[in-house]
N, C-alpha and C positions, 0 to 999 in steps of 0.2 A: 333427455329433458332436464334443464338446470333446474336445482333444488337448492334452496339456501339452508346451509347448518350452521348451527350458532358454535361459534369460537370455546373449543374448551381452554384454552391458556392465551393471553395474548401476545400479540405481535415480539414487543419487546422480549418478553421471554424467550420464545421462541428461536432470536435470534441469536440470542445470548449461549442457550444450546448447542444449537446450529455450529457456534464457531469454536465453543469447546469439543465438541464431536470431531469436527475438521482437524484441529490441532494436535489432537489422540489417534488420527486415524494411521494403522499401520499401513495402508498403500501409500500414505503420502510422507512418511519418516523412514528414512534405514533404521532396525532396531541396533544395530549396530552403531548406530549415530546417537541413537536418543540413551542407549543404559550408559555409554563411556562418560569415565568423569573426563574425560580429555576435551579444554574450554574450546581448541579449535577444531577441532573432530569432524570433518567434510569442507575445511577451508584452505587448511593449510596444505601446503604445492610444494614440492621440490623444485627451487628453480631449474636443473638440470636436466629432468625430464619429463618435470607437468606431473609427476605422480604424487599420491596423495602422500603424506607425512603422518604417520603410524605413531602410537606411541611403544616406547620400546624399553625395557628395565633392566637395571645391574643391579649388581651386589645383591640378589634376590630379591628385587623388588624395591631396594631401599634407595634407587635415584631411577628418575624417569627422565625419559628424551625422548623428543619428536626424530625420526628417522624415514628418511625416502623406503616407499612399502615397495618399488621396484628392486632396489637393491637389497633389502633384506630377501626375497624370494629369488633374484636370479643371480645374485652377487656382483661384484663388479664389473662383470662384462653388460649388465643392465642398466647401470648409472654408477657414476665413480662414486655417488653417495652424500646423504648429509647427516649431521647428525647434533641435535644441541638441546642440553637441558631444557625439559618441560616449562619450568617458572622461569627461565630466561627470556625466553622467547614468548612466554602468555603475558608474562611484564612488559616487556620492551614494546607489542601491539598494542596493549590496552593503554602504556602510555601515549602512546604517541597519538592514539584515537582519541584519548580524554584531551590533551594539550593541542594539535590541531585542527578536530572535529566539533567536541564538546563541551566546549564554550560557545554560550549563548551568542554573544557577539559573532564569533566564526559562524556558527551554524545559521544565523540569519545571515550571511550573506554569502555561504552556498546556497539558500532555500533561495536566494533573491528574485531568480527569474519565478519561480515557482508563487511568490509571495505576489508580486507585480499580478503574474496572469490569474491567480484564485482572486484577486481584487479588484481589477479589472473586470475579468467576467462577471463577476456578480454587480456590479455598478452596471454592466449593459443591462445584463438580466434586468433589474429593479429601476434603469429608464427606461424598458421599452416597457413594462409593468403599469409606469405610470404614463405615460404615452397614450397607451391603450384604454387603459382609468377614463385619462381625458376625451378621449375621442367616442367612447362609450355613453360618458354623457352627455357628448354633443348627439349623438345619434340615438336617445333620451327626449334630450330637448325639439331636436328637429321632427321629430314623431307626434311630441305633444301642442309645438304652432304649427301641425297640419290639421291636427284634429280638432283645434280650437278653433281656427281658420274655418272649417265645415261647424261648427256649432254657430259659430255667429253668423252664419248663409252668406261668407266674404265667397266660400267656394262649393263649388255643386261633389257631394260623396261619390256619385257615379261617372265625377270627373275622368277620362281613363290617365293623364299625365298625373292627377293626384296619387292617383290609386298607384300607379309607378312607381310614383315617389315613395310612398306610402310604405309599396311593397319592399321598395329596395333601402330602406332606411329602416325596416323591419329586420329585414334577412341580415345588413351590416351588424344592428343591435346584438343580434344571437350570436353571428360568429364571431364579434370581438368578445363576447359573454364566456363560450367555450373557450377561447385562447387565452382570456385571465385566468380563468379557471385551472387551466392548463400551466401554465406557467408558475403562478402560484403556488400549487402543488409539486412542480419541478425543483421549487428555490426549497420548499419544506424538506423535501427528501433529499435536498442534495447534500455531497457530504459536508462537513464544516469548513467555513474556509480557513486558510492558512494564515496564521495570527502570528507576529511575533513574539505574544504572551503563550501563543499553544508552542511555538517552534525552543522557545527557553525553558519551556515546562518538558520538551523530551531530554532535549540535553540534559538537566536536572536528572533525571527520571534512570536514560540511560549509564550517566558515571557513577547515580550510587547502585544500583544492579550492577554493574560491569565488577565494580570492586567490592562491594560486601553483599550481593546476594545470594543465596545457595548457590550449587553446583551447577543443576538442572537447567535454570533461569539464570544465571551466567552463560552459559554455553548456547542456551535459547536465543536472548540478546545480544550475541557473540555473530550469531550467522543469522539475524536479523538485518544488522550490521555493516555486515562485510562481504564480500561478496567472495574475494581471494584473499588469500596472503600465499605470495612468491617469493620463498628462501634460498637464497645462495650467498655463495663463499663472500661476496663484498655489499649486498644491501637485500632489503626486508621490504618488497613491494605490496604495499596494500591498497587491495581496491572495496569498492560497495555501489548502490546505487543511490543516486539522488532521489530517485523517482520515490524507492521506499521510505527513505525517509521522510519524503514529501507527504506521502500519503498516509504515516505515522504520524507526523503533526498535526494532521486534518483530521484525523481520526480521535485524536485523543488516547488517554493512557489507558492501556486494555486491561479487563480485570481477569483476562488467561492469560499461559505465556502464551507467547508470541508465535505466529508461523512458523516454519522451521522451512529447510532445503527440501524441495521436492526430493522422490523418490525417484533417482537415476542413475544407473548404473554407468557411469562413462567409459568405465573399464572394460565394458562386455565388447569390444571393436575388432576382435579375430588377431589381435596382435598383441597378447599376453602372452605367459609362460603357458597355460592351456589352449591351445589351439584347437580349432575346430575340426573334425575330419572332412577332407576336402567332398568338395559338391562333386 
């Protein structure tokens, strides 16, 4: 039996918890990923064998490198190896994301197709809105010179074509009723659309995080970001998605950090240095 309870927090709150909850949760973070200060920590690849890129210390400590984690554990019969100062390599990514990503100008016209169909869609949505408006009040009108029609004895009430009409100029009323309603509440909730003012407002948002934020929220907006970075001996391959981006400028600037990389092991594939005992 439904029973209605009254709301102890509202919506918004709620939601706002909801996704710092998510954000903290250890199934969906390696903790291994989230305590390292290391900014590319689950991004950066060995181009040589796809392996993750470790951070690795000399002089006790006193200079860090990113290092292929294959060849550190099986030596160089596992991959001939890479290896290059930590702030080389976290400099040389962030600039080159700040200078061809992160500028406003750039970033709107990667988001471009993205910008066209958030704008586009919503101009359908809001003519078929009004479309319907229209024809709602035709189907208004046309009910009330029926019924006026029968008050002034032009037509008999127990006409059956009246009554028809009547009926099916009724039944129109309601369901274009429900489908404004419908729609309406679709455009409310939907998410915001993509703005060239929201899409300069992340790039803003993102180069000053990337270069003066703490450690944590560098590293968070780092694999926000990016999706790979592929190092070897002659160039520094970086990738990300549009899509996130897209749906970061649509969102607006979050008042958590950011999602992180799911939790997945890619490494567990029987073709490591621990092997599984055979089936």
């Amino acid at each position: 039996m439904p029973l209605a309870v009254p709301a102890i927090i509202d919506e918004k709150t709620f939601n706002a918890a909801q996704a710092l909850l998510q954000s903290r949760a250890p199934k969906r973070v390696a903790p291994r990923l989230v305590n390292t200060p290391t900014l590319l920590a689950g991004v950066a690849r060995c181009g040589h064998c796809e392996a993750a890129l470790i951070q690795n210390t000399g002089k006790g400590g006193q200079y860090r490198y990113y290092c292929c984690s294959r060849r550190l554990k099986e030596g160089p019969f596992g991959c001939k190896g890479l290896r290059m100062p930590m702030d080389k390599l976290d400099g040389i990514v962030i600039g080159e994301v700040t200078k061809q990503i992160l500028q406003p100008e750039h970033l709107v016209g990667l988001l471009g197709d993205y910008l066209r169909t958030a704008i586009e869609r919503e101009d359908r949505n809001r003519d078929r809105l009004r479309q319907m408006r229209q024809d709602h009040k035709e189907a208004e009108a046309g009910i009330a010179r029926l019924l006026e029609l029968v008050e002034k004895g032009l037509m008999d009430a127990e006409d059956a074509s009246m009554r028809e009409r009547l009926v099916n100029l009724r039944f129109r009323r309601d369901e274009l009723a429900e489908q404004i309603s419908d729609l309406t509440r679709r455009l409310a909730m939907a998410e915001p659309v993509i703005t060239p003012a929201k899409i300069e407002k992340l790039a803003l948002l993102l180069r000053d995080k990337l270069h003066h934020g703490p450690p944590d929220l560098r590293q968070a907006y780092a694999r926000l970001l990016l999706s790979e970075v592929r190092v070897n001996d002659r160039e520094i391959r970086i990738s990300g998605s549009k899509a996130v981006l897209a749906r970061s400028a649509a969102a607006g600037v979050a008042k958590t950090t950011p999602a992180v990389l799911s939790f997945v092991r890619e490494w567990c594939a029987r073709q490591d240095s621990n092997l599984w005992p055979p089936d």
